[in-house]
DOSE-293703 format. One record per atom (N, C-alpha, C): y, x, z; residue in three letters; atom name; residue number from 1. Coordinates in Angstrom, 1 decimal. Example, Ala and Ser with C-alpha at 12.3 -4.5 7.8 and 13.67 -1.06 7.14 Angstrom:
residues 2
<<-5.7; 13.2; 7.8>; Ala; N; 1>;
<<-4.5; 12.3; 7.8>; Ala; CA; 1>;
<<-3.3; 13.2; 7.8>; Ala; C; 1>;
<<-2.2; 12.8; 7.1>; Ser; N; 2>;
<<-1.1; 13.7; 7.1>; Ser; CA; 2>;
<<0.0; 12.9; 7.9>; Ser; C; 2>;
//
This chain:
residues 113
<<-24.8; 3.2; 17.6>; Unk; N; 1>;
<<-25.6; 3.5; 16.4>; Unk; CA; 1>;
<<-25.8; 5.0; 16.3>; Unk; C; 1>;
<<-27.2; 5.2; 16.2>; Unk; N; 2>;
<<-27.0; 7.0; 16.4>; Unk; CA; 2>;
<<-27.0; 7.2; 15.2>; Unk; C; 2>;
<<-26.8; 6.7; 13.9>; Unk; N; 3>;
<<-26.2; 7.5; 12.7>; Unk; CA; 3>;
<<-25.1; 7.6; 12.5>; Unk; C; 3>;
<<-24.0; 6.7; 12.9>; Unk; N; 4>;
<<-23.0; 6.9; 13.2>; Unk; CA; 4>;
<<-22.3; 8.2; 14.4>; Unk; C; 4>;
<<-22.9; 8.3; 14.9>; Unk; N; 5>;
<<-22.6; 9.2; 16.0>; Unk; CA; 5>;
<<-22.9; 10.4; 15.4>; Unk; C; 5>;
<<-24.1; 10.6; 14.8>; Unk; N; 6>;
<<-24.1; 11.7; 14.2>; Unk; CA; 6>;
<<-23.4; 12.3; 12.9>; Unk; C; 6>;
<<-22.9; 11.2; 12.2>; Unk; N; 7>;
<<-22.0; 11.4; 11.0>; Unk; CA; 7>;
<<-20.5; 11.9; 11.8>; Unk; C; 7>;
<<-20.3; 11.0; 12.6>; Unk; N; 8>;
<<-18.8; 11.7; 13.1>; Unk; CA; 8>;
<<-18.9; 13.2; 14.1>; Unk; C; 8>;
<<-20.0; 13.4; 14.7>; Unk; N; 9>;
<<-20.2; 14.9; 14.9>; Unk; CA; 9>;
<<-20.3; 15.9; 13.8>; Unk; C; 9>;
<<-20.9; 15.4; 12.7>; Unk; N; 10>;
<<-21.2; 16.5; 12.0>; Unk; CA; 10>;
<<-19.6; 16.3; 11.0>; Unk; C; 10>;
<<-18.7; 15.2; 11.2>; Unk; N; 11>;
<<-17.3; 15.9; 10.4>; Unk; CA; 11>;
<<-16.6; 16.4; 11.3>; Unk; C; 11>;
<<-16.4; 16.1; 12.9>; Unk; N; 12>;
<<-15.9; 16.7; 13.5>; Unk; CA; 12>;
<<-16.3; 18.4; 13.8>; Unk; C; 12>;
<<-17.9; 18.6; 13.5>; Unk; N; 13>;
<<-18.2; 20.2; 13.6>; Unk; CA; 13>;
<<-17.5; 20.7; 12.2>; Unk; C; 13>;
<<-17.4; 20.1; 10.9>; Unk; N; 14>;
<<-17.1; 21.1; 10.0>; Unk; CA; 14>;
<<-15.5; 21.4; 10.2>; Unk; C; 14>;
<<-14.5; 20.3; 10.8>; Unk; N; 15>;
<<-13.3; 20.8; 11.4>; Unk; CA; 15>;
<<-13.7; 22.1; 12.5>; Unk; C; 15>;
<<-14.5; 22.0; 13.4>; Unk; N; 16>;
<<-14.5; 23.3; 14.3>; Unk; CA; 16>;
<<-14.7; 24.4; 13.0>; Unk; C; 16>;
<<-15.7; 24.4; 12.1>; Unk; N; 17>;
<<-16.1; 25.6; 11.4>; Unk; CA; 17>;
<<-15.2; 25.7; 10.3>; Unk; C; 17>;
<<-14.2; 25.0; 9.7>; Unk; N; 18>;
<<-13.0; 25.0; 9.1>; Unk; CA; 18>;
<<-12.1; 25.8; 9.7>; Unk; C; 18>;
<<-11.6; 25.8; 11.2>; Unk; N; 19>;
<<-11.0; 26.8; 12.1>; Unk; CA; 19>;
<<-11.4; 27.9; 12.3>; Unk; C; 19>;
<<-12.7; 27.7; 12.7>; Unk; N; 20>;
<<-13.0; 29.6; 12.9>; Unk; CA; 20>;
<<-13.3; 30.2; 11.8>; Unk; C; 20>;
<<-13.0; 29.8; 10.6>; Unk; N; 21>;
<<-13.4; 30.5; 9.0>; Unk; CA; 21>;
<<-11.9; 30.9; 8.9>; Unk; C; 21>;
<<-10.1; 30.4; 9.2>; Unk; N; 22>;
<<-9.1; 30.6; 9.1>; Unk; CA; 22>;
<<-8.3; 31.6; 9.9>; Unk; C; 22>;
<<-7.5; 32.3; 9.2>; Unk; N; 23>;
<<-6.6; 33.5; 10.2>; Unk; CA; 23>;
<<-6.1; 32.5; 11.1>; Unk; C; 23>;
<<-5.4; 33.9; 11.9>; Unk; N; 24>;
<<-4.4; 33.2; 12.6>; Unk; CA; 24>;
<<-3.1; 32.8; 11.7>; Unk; C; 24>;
<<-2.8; 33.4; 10.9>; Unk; N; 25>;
<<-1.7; 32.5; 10.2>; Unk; CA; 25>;
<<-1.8; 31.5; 9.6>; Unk; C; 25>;
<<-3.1; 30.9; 9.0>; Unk; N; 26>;
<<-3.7; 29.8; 8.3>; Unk; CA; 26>;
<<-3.7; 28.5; 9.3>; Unk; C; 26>;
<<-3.7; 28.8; 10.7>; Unk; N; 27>;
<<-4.2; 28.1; 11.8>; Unk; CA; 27>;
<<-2.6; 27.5; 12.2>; Unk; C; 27>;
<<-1.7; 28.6; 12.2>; Unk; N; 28>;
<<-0.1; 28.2; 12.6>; Unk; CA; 28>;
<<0.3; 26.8; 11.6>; Unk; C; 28>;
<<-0.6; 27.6; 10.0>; Unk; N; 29>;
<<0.3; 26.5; 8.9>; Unk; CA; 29>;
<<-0.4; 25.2; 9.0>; Unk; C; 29>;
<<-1.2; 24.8; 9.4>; Unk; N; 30>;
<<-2.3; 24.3; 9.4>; Unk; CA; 30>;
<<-2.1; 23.5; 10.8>; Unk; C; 30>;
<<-1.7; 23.8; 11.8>; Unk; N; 31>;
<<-1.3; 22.8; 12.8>; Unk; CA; 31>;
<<0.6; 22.4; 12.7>; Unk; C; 31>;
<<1.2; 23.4; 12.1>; Unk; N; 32>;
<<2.4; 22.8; 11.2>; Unk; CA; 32>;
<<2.3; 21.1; 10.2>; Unk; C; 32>;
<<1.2; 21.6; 9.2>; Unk; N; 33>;
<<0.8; 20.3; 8.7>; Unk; CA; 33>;
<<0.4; 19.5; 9.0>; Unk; C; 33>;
<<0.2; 19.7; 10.1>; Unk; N; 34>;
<<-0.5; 18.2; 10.7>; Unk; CA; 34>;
<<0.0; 17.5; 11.4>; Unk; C; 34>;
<<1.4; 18.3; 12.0>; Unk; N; 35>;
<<2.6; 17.8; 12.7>; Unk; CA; 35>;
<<3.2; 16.8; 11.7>; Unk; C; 35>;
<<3.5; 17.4; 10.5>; Unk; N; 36>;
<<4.6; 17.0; 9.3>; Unk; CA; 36>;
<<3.7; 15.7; 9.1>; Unk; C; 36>;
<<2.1; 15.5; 8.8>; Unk; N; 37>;
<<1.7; 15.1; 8.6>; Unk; CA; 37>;
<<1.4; 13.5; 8.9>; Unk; C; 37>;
<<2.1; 13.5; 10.3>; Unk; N; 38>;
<<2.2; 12.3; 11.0>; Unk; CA; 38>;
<<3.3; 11.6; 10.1>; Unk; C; 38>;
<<4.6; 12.1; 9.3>; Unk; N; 39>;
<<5.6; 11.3; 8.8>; Unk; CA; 39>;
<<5.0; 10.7; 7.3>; Unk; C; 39>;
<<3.4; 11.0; 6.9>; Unk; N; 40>;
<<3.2; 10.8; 5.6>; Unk; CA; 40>;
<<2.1; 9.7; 5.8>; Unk; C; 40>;
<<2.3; 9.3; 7.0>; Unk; N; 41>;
<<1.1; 8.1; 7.7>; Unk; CA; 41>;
<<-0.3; 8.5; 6.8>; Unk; C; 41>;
<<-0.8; 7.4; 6.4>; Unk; N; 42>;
<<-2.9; 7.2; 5.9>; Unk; CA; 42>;
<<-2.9; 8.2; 5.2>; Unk; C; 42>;
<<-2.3; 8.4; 4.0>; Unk; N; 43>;
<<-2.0; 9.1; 3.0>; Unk; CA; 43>;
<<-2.3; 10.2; 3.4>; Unk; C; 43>;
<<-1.3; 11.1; 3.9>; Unk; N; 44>;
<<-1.2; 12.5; 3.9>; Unk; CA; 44>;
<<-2.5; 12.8; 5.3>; Unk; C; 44>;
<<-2.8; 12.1; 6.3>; Unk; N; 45>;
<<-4.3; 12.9; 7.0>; Unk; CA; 45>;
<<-5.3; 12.4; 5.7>; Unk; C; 45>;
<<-5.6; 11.5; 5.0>; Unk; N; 46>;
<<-6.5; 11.7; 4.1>; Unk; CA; 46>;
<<-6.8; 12.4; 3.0>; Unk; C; 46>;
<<-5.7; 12.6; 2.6>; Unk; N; 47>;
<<-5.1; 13.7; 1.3>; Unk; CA; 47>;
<<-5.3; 15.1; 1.7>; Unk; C; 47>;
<<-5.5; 15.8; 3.4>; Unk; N; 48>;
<<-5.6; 16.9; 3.8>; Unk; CA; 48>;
<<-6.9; 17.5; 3.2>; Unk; C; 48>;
<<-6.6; 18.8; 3.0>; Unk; N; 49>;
<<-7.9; 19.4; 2.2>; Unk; CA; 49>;
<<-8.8; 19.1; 3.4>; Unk; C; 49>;
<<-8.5; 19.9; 4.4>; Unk; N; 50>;
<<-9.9; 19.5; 5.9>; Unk; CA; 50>;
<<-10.4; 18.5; 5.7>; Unk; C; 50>;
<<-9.3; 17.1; 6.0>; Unk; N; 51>;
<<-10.3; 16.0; 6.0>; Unk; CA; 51>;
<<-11.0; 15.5; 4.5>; Unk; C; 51>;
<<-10.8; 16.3; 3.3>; Unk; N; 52>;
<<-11.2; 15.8; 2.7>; Unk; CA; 52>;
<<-12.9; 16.7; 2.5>; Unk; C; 52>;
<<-13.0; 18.2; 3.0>; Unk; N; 53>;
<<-14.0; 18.5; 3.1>; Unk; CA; 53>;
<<-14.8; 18.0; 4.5>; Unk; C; 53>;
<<-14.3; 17.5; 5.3>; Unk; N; 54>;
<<-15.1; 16.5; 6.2>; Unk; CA; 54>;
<<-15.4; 15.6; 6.3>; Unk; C; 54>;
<<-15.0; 14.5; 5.2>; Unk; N; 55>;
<<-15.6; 13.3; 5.0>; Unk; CA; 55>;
<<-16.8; 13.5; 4.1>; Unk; C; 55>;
<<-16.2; 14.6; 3.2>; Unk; N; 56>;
<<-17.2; 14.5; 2.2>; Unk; CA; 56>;
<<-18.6; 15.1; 2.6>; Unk; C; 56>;
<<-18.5; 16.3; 3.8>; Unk; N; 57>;
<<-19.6; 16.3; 4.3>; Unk; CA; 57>;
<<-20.5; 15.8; 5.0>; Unk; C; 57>;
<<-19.7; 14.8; 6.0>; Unk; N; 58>;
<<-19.5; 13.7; 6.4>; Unk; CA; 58>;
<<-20.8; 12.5; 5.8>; Unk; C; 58>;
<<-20.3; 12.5; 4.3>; Unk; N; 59>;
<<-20.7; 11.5; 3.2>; Unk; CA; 59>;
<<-22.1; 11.8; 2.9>; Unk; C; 59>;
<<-22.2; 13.1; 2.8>; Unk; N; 60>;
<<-23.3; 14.1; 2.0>; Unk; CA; 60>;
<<-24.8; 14.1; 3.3>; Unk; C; 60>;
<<-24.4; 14.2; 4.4>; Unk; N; 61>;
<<-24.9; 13.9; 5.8>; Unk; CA; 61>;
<<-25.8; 13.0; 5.9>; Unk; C; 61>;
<<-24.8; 11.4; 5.6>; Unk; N; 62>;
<<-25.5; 10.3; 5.8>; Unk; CA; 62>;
<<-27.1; 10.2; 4.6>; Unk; C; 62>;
<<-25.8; 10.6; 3.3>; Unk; N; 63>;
<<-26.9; 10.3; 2.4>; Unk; CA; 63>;
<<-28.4; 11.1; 2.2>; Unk; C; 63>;
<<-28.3; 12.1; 2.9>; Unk; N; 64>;
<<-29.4; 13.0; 3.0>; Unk; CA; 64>;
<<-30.6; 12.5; 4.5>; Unk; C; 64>;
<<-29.7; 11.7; 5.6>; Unk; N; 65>;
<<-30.3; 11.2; 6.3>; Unk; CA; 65>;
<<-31.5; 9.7; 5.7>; Unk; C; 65>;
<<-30.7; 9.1; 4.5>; Unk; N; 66>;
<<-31.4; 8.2; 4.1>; Unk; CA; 66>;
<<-32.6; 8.2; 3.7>; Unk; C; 66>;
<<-33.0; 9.6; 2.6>; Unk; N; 67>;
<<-33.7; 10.1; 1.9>; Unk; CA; 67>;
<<-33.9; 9.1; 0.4>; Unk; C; 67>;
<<-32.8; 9.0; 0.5>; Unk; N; 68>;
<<-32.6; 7.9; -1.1>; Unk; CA; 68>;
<<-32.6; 8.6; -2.2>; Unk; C; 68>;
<<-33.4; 7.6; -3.0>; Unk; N; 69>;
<<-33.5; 8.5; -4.2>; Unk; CA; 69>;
<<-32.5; 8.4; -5.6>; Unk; C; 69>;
<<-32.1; 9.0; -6.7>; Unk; N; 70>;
<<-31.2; 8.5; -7.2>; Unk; CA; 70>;
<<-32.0; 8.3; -8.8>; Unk; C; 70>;
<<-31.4; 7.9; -9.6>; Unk; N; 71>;
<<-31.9; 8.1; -11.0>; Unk; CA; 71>;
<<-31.2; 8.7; -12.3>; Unk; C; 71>;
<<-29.8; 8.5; -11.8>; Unk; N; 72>;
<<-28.6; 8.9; -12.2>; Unk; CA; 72>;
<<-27.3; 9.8; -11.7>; Unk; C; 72>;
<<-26.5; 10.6; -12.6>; Unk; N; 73>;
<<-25.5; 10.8; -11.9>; Unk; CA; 73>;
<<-24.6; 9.9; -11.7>; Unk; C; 73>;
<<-23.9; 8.9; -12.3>; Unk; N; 74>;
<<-23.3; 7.9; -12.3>; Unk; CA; 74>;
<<-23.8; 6.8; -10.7>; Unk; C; 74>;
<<-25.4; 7.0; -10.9>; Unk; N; 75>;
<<-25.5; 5.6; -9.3>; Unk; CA; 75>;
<<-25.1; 6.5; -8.2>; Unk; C; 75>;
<<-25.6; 7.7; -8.3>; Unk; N; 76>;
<<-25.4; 8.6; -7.0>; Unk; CA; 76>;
<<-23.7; 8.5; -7.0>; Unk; C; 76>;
<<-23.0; 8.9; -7.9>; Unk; N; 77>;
<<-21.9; 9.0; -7.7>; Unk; CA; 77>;
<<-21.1; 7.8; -6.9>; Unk; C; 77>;
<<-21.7; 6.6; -7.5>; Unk; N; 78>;
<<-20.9; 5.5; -7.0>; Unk; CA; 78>;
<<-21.6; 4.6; -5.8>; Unk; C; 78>;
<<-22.3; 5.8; -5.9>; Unk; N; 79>;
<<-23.3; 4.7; -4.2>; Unk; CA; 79>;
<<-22.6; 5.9; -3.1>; Unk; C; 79>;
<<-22.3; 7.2; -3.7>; Unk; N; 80>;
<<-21.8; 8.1; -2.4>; Unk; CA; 80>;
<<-20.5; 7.8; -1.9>; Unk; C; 80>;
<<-19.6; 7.6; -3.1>; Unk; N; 81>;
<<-18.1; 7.2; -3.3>; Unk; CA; 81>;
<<-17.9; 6.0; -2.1>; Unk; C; 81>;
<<-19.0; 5.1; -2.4>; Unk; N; 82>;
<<-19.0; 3.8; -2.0>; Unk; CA; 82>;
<<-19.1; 3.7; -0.3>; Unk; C; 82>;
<<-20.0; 5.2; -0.1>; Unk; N; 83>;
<<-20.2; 5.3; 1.4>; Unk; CA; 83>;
<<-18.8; 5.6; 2.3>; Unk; C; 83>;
<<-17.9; 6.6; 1.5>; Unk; N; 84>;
<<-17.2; 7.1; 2.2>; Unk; CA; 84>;
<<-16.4; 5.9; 2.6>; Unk; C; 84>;
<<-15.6; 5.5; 4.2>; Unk; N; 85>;
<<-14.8; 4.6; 4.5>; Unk; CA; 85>;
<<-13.9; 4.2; 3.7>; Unk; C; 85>;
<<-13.2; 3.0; 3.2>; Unk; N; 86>;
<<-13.0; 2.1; 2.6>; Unk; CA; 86>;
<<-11.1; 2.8; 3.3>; Unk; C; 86>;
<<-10.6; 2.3; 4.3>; Unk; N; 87>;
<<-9.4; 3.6; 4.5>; Unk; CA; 87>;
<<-9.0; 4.6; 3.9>; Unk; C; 87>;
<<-10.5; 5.5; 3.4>; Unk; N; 88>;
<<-10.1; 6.7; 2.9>; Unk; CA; 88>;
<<-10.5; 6.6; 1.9>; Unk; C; 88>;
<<-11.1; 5.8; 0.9>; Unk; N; 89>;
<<-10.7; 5.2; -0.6>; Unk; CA; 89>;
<<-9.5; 4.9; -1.2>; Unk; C; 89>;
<<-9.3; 4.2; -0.2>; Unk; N; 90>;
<<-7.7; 3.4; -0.6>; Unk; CA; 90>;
<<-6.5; 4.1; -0.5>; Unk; C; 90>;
<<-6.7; 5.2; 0.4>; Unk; N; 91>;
<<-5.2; 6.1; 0.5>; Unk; CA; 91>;
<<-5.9; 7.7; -0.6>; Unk; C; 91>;
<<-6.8; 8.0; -1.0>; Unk; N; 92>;
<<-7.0; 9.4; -1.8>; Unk; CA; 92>;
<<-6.7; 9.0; -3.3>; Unk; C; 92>;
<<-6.1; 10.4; -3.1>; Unk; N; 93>;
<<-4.9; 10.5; -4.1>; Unk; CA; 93>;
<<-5.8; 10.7; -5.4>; Unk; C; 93>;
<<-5.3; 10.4; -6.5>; Unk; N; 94>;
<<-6.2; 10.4; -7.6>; Unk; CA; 94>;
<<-6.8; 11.8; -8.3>; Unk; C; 94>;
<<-6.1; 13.0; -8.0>; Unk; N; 95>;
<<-6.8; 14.1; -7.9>; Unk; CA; 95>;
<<-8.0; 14.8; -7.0>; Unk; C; 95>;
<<-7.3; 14.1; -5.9>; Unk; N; 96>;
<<-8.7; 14.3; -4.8>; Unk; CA; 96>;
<<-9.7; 13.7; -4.8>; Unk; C; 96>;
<<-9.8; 12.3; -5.5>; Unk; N; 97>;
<<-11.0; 11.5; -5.9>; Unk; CA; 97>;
<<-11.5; 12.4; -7.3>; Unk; C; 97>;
<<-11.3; 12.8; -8.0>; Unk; N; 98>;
<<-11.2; 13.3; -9.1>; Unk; CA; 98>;
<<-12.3; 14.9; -8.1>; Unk; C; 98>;
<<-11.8; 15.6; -7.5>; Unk; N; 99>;
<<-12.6; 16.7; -7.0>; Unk; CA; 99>;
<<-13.9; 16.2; -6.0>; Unk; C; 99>;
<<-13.8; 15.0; -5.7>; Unk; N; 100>;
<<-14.5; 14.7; -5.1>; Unk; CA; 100>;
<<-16.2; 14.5; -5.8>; Unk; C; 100>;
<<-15.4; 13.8; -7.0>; Unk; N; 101>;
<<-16.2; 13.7; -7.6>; Unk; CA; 101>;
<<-17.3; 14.7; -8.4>; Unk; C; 101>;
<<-16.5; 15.9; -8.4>; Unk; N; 102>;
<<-16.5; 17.0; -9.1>; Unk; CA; 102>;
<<-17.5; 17.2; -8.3>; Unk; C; 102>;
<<-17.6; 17.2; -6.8>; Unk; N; 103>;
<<-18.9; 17.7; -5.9>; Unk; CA; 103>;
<<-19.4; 16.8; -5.9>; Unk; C; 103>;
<<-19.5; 15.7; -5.3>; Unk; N; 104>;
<<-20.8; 14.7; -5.6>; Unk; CA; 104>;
<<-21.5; 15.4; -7.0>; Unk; C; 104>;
<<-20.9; 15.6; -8.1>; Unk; N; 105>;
<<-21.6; 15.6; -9.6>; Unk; CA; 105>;
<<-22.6; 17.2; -9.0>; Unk; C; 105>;
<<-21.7; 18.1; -8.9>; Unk; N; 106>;
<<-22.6; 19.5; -8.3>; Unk; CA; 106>;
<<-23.5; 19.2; -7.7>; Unk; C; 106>;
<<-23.6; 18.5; -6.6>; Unk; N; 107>;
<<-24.7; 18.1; -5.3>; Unk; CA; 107>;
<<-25.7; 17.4; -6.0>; Unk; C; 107>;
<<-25.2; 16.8; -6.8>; Unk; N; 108>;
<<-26.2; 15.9; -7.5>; Unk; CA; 108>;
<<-27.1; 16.9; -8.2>; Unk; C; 108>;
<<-26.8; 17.7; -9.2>; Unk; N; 109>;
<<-26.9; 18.7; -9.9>; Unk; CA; 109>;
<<-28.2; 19.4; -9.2>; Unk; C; 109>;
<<-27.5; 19.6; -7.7>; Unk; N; 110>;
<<-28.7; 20.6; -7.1>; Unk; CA; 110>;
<<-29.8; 20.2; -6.4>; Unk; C; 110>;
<<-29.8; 19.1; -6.1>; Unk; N; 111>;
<<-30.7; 18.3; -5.4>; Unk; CA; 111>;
<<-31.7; 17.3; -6.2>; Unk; C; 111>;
<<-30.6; 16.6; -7.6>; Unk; N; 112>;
<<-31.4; 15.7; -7.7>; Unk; CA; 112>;
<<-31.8; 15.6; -9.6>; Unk; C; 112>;
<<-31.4; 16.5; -9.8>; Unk; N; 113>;
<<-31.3; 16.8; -11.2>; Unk; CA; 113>;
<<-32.5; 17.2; -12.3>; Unk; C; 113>;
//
């Protein structure tokens, strides 16, 4: 499916551009975490700020591929929410759904408002 293929390139590029935006000491703590991060299983890779700005761009991707229109912030919200993998619904922590939402509401804001 080439939408699929293109949604996992474009989270896999914002991880490249996630790296080259960080020091070198951001990059030590940051492959530290990800070590530790294997003892915190679904949870803790989902809960990572990177992957949470990769899905979400990830998310943002698809739905701009659709060209869908919205009427509301509430349907956008819960049709975007709805896109992101069902995995990473189920393990994001209730603050990170909480910011998530916070951007979906912005994007919404700028695009469809």
């Amino acid at each position: 499916n080439k939408t699929l293929f293109l949604k996992v390139l474009i989270h896999e590029l914002i991880h490249s551009l996630d790296i080259l935006r960080m020091k070198k000491d951001s990059i030590i703590q940051m492959i530290s975490k990800v070590m530790k991060r294997g003892n915190e299983g679904l949870a803790g890779y989902v809960n990572d700020p990177m992957e949470l700005n990769a899905f979400y761009q990830e998310t943002i991707f698809g739905i701009e591929l659709e060209k869908k229109k919205f009427n509301s912030l509430q349907s956008f919200i819960k049709y975007a929410y709805d896109t992101f993998p069902l995995f990473y619904r189920e393990n994001l922590s209730s603050g990170n759904k909480q910011k998530i939402f916070k951007r979906l509401a912005g994007y919404y804001t700028k695009n469809f408002a």
